[in-house]
N, C-alpha and C positions, 0 to 999 in steps of 0.2 A: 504494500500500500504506500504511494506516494500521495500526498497531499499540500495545500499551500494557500499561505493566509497571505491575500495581495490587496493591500488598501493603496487607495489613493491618496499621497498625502499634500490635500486641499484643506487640513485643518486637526485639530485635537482627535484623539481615537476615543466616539463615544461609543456609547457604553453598548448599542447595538454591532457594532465592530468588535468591540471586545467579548461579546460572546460568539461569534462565527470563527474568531481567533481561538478561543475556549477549546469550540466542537472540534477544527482542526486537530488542537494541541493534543487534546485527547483520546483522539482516534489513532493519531500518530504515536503516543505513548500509550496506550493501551492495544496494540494488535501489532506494536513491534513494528511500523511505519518511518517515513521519513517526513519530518515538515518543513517545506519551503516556505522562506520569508520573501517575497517578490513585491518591490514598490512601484506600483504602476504610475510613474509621473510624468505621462504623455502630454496632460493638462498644463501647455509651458506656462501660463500665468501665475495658478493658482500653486502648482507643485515648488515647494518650497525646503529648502534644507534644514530649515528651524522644524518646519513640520513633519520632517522626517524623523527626524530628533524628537518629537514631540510623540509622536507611535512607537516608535525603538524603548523612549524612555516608558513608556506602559506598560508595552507587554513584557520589560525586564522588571518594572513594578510587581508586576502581574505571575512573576513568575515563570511567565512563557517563553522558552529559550527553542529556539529553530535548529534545524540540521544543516542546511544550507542556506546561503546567500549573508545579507539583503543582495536581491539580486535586482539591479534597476532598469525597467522596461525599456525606458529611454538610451541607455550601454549597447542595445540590441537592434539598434537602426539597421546597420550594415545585413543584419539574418532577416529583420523583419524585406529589407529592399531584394534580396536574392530569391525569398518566396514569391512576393510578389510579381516579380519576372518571370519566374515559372508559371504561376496561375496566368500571366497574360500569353505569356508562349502557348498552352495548352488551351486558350481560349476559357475557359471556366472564369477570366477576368477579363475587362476591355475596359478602355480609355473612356471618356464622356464629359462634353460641357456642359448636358445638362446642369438649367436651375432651380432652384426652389421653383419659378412660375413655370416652369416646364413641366414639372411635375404636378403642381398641381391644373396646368392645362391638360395632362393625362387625367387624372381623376377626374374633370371635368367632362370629358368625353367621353371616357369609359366606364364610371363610375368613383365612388368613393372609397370603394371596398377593392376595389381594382389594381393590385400591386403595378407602380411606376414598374417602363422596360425602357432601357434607355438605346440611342444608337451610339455606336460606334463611333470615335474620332482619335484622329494623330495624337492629340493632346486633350487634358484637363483630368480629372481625379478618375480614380480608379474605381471600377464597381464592378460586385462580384453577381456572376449570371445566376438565378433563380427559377427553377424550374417552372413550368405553367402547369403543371399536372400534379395532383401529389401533397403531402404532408411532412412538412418537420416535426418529427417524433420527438420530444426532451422526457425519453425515460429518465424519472425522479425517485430516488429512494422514499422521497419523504409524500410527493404529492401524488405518486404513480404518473402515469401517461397523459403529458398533455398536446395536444396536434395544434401546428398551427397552418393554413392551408396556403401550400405556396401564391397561387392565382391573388392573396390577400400580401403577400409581402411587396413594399418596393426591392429593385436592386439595391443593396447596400452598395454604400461608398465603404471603400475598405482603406484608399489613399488618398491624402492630399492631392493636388499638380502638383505640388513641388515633392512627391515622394512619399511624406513623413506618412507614417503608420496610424491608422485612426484604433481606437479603442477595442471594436469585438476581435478584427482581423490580428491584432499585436497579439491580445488574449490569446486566442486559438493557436497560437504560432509557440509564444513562450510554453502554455500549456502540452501542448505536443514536445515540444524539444526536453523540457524536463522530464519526463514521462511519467505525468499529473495520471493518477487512478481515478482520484476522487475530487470533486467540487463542491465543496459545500461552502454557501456563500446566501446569503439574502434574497427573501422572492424577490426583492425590485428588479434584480439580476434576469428573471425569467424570461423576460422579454428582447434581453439581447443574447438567450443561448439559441435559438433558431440561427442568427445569422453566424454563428459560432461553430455551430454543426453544420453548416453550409463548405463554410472553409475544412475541417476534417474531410468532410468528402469529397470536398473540389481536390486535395491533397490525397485521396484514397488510402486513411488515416481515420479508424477504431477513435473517437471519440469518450474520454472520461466519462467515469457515472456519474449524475447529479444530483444532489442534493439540496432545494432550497428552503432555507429556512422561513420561519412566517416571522411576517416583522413585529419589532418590539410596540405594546400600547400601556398610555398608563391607565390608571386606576377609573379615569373617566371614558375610558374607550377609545378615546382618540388615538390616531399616531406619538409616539415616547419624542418629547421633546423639552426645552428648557422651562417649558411653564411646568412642567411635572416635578422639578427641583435640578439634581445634577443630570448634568446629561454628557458630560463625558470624565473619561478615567481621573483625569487629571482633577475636576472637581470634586470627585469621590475622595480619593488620596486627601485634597484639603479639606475635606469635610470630616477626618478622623476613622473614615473606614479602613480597616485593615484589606489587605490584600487577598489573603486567605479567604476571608468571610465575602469579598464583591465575588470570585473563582466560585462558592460555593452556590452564591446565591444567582449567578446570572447562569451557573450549569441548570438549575433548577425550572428555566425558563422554558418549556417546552421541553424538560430533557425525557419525560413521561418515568420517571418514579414514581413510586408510590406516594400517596399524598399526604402519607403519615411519614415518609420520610424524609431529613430535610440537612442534617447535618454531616457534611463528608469534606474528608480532606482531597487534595488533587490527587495523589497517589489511588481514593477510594472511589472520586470519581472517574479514572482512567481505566480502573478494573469494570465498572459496572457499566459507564454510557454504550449503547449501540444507537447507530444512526438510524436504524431503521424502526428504533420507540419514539423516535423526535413524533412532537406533534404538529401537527398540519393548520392547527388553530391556532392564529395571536395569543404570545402571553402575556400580563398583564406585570410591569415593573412595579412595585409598589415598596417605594423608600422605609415607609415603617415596617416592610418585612423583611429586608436588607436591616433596620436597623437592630432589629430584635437578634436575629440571626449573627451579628455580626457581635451582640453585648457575649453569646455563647460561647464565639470564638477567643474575643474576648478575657472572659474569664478562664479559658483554658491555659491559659500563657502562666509562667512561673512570673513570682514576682521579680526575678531580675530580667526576664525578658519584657515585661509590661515594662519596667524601670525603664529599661532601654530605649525601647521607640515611644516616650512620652517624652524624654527627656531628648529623643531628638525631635520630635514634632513640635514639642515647644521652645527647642533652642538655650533648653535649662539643663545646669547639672544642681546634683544631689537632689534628687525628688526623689528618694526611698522612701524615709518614715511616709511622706505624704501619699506617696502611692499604695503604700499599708493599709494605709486606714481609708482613703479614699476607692481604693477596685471597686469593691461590691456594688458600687451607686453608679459608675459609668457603665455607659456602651458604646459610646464611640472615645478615640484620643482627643475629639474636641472637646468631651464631656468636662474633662478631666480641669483643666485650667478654671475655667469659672466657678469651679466646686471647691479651689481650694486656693489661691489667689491670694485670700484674707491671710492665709498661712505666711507669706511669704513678704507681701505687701502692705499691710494690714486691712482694716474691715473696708466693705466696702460703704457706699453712702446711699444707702435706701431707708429715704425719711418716712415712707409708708411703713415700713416692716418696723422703725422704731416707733413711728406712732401708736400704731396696731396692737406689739407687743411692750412695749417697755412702760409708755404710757398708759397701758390698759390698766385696767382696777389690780392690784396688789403686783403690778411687773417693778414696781421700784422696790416694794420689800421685799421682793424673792430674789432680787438680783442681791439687794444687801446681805441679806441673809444669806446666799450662795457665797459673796466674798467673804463674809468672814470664814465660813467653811472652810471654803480653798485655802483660805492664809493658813490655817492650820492643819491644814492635808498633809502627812507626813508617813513615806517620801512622797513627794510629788509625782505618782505613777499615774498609768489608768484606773488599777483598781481602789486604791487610796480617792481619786475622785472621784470616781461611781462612789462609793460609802457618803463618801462626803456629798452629796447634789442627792444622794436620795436620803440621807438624813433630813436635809433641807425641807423635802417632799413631805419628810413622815413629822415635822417640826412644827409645820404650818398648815397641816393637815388638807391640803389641797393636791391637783391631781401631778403628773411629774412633767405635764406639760407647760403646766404656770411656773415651772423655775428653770428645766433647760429651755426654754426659747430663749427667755429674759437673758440668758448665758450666750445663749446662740448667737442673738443680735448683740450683744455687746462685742462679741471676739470678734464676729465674722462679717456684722452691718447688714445680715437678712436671714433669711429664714431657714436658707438649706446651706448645710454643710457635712460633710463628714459626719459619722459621729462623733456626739458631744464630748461624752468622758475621753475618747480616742483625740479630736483636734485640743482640748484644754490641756491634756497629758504634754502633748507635742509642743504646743505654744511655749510652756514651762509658767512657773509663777511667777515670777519677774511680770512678763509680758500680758498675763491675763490680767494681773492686780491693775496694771498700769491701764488695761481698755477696760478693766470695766470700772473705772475709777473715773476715767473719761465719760463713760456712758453716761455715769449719775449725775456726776457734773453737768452734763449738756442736759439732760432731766431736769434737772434744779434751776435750770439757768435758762429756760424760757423753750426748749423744745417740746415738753409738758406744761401746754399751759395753765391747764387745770392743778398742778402739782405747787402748793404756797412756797413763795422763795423767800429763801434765807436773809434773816432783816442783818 
């Protein structure tokens, strides 16, 4: 089995490219395959070297490592111009200056359904001869047979005049010369494998089996695009997804497991995909189940490997203790900074979360009554301050939510953090005495103004 993932690079590799790269990858390591990386950058405007660099950089994100190449369509002029002289020697190709209005003066007169037939000339682009009788077969793994009826095709243009290789014709050319088994690639694709298999048989050349995949939609139905949230790799990556976990979840897309099963690594999804369970039906992207999935993978990590990619996602070192206490409440490595920030920076400044809690009915005596605690926590561990914030609780006979918030919002300036006993341990006494000393003070001091100030 040879196979090969060939994007065009006119821009970031979204995320529907990144699963046809996926199916490749794992058809090729799972049945002992080879996969070629092929950059089709025919497109001279749009194809660009950043953006090559910009898919390279993904699917090494990604995990996805190739057998062969990058191999660049455009390096290939000189093979794609020596077929093409053959196809015009053998006549199966000829010359033509038909125009756009030529063509559709044919459809005008023959009809609309009527495939353009051009004549003959010395010069102008190349276009490949189309039978008048007959059907293009694209045996499909995935959608079965679909015919498309020659009498309805125009002649493709397969060259420029000036030579250069147009899109289906390179395809067909490169595909053949690597000796491509399998195609699996996107239905939009569907529409130009007829003229694809045109060229195998003008060249009397066994054409690849195909496979097209159904395109990606989100949650609203529609075609997957940036109103849906990320929409390509490179977004995901900044958005705190792990790599593993995007692999996991965009295999899950059509890949027809069971629907109670959802968690595998690549190695597990290379043993089980076959291409012939893909489903034929759009499947549906939905970011909150990429994100759940991904809180899984997530917590599978040892702490020093979470340490690792937090501390480079956020360009910080020594985030250990915080990433201790903090895991269990992320799922993504965006999660992770805004949940713990107050640690490092101090609290943040959310005057609703102080109003709400600290100024609520008895949030100044429970905070006092929690500092004097703390000051006498000895040693200043986590267990030592659990004792001490639940003495607090069983003191003032109220629930234990009227004294860790009032703690909460003083250390950290809002409502969610770490755990309490686990971030106060961490902060140390020094630093708690000192915010929530601050807290009261700014209570005292016109933040509360219900709260009588000190004459």
């Amino acid at each position: 089995m040879r196979v090969r993932f060939a994007p065009s690079p006119t821009g970031a590799l979204h995320i529907g490219g990144a699963r046809t790269a996926l199916y490749n990858w794992l058809l090729a390591r799972g049945q002992g395959g080879t996969l070629v990386l092929r950059i089709e950058d025919t497109d001279r405007e749009r194809s660009t070297p950043e953006n090559v660099e910009q898919i390279v950089d993904a699917l090494r994100w990604l995990a996805l490592d190739w057998d062969e190449g990058p191999v660049y369509q455009s390096e290939r002029a000189a093979r794609h111009a020596e077929v093409l002289e053959q196809l015009l020697a053998s006549g199966h190709a000829y010359r033509s200056r038909a125009t756009a209005d030529d063509v559709r003066a044919h459809k005008d007169r023959f009809g609309a359904d009527r495939g353009f037939r051009g004549e003959p000339s010395d010069t102008g682009a190349v276009r490949l001869r189309v039978p008048d009788v007959g059907d293009a077969v694209v045996h499909d793994v995935i959608r079965g047979d679909t015919r498309f009826p020659y009498a309805n095709m125009d002649d493709p243009v397969i060259a420029r005049a000036d030579g250069s290789a147009l899109y289906n014709f390179a395809v067909a050319v490169d595909d053949l010369d690597a000796g491509i088994t399998h195609v699996v690639r996107g239905e939009d694709h569907l529409s130009n494998t007829p003229k694809q298999l045109l060229v195998f048989e003008a060249l009397e050349q066994e054409p690849p089996l195909y496979a097209h995949l159904p395109l990606l939609h989100g949650p609203d139905g529609r075609k997957l695009s940036k109103r849906h949230g990320a929409a390509s790799v490179q977004e995901l990556r900044a958005a705190g997804y792990l790599p593993e976990a995007v692999d996991n979840y965009i295999a899950l897309l059509g890949a027809g497991f069971a629907p109670d099963e959802e968690y595998f690594t690549l190695p597990e999804l290379a043993e089980r995909f076959r291409l012939e369970s893909v489903s034929k039906n759009p499947a549906v992207f939905d970011e909150r189940k990429l994100r759940h999935l991904n809180g899984r993978h997530l917590h599978e990590l040892s702490l020093d490997e979470l340490t690792e990619r937090l501390e480079q996602y956020t360009g910080r070192t020594g985030l250990r203790p915080s990433v201790e206490i903090a895991a269990e409440k992320i799922q993504t490595l965006a999660d992770f900074w805004p949940l713990v920030s107050f640690l490092f920076d101090g609290p943040v400044d959310d005057p609703v979360a102080f109003e709400r809690v600290i100024c609520a009915d008895g949030g100044v005596e429970s905070l006092k009554a929690a500092r004097q605690a703390l000051a006498q926590a000895e040693p200043f561990a986590m267990g030592e301050v659990e004792r001490a914030l639940r003495g607090v609780v069983e003191q003032l006979g109220t629930k234990p939510g009227r004294v860790f918030q009032p703690v909460r919002v003083a250390i950290a300036g809002s409502t969610v953090s770490p755990g309490i006993f686990e971030s106060v341990a961490l902060l140390g006494r020094e630093e708690v005495m000192r915010r929530v000393d601050r807290a009261l003070e700014r209570a005292a001091t016109g933040a509360c103004p219900e709260i009588p100030k000190p004459v």
